[in-house]
C-alpha positions in Angstrom: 0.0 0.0 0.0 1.5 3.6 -0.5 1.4 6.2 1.5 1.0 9.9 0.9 2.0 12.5 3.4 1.5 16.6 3.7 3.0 18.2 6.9 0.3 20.2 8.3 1.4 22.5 11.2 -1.6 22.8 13.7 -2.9 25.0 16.9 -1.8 22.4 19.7 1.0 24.0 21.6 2.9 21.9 24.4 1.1 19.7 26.8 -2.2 19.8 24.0 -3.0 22.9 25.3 -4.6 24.9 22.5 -2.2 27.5 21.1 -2.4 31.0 19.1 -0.9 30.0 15.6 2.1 31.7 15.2 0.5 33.5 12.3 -2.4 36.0 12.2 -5.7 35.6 11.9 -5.7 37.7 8.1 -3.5 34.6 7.4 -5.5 32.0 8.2 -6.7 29.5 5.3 -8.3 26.4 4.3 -7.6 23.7 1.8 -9.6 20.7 0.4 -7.7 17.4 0.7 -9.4 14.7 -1.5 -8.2 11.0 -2.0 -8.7 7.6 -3.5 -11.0 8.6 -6.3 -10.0 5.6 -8.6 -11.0 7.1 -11.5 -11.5 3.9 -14.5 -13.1 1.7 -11.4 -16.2 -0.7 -12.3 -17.6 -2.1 -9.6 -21.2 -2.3 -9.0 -21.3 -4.3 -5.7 -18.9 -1.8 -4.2 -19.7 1.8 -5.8 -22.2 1.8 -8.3 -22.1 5.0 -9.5 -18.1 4.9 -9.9 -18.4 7.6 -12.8 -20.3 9.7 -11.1 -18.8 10.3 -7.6 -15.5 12.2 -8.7 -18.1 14.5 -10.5 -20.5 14.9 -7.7 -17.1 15.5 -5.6 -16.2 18.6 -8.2 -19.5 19.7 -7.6 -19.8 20.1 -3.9 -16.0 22.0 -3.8 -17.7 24.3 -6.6 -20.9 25.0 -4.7 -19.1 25.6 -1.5 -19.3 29.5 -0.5 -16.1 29.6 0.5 -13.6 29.2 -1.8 -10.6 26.5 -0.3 -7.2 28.4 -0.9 -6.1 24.9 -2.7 -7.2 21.1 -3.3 -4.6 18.5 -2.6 -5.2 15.1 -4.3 -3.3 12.9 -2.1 -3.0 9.7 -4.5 -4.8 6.7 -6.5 -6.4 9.4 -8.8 -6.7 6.7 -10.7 -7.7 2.5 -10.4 -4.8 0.5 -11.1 -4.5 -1.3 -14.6 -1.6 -2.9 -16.3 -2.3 -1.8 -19.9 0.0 1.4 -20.2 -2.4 3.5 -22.2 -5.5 2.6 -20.3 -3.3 3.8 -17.6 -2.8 7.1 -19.5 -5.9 7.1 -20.8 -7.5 7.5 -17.2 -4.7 9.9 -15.8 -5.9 12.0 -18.8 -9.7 11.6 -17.9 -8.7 12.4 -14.7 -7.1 15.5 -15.3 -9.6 17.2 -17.7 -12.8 16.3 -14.9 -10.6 18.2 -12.0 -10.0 21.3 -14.4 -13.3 21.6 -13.9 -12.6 22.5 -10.5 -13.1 26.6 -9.9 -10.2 26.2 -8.0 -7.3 26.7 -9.7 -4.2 25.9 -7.7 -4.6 22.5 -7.2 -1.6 20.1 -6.1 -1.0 16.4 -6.9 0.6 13.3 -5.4 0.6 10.1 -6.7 -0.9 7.1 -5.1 0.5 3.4 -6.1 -2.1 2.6 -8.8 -1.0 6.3 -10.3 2.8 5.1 -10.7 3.9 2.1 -9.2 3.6 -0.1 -12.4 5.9 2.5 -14.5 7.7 4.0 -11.8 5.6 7.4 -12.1 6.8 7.9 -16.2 2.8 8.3 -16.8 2.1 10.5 -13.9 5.1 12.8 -14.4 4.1 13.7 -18.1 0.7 14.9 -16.7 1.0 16.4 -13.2 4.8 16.8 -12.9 7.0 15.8 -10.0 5.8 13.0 -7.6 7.7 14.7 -4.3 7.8 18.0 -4.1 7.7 21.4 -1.5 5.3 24.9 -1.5 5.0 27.1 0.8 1.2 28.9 1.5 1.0 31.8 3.8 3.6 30.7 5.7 3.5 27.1 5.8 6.3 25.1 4.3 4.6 21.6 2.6 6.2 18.8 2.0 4.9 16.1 -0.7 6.5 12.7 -0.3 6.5 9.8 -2.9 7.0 5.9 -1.7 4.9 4.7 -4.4 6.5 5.3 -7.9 10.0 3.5 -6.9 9.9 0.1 -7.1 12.4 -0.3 -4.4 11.6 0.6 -0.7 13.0 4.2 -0.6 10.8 7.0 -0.3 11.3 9.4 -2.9 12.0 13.2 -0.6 12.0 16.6 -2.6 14.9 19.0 -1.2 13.9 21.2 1.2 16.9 23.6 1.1 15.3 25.9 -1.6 
């Protein structure tokens, strides 16, 4: 199973108290983190309307009133196949349904039925790097990839720059 991770810095200050965050209000944000949308799955008995959740999911974000400040897709955008352009094929899918999405900055991070069978090749051409770092209003983010390697080494992005 892969593993996706984001470092999110919280308001829990020492002992669990509750803490001011070290940034001000004017500052504050939210994001939208949606995973496992398996986009190409057919399976009746388990989601039968497998075409139509990612949709109704690009819906809801669009009718929200408040606008998230990013989406991060935190991996298996796609259901695992072994045919290579299938593989593309749904990556490509995928990518045109979320530009639907009113919100533009949008992040991605590969799950292992994105890029473990092709060590992220397919993945890379349409959403770019597999581990990465942004900053947002003054939070550093760190993307991690142990999915598109096929040995056990997570792939980290350097965090010097």
């Amino acid at each position: 199973m892969g593993i996706g991770s984001a470092v999110i810095v919280s308001g829990v200050g020492q002992f669990g108290k509750l803490a001011r965050p070290a940034f001000a209000d004017t500052d504050s944000f939210f994001f939208i983190q949606l995973s496992d949308t398996h986009w190409g799955f057919n399976g009746p008995k388990i989601n039968p309307d497998a075409v139509g959740t990612l949709r109704k999911a690009i819906a809801a974000v669009n009718g929200l009133d408040q606008k998230p400040d990013f989406i991060m897709f935190t991996g298996d955008l796609t259901h695992t196949t072994d045919d290579e352009n299938e593989r593309r094929k749904r990556l490509a899918e995928f990518r045109d349904l979320v530009s639907g999405l009113k919100v533009q900055n949008i992040r991605f991070m590969p799950g292992e039925h994105d890029a473990g069978l092709d060590e992220g090749v397919a993945f890379k051409e349409l959403f770019g790097e597999t581990h990465y770092v942004f900053d947002h209003k003054g939070i550093h983010f760190i993307v991690l990839d142990n999915v598109s390697d096929l040995h056990p080494r997570l792939a980290m992005p350097n965090c010097n720059g």
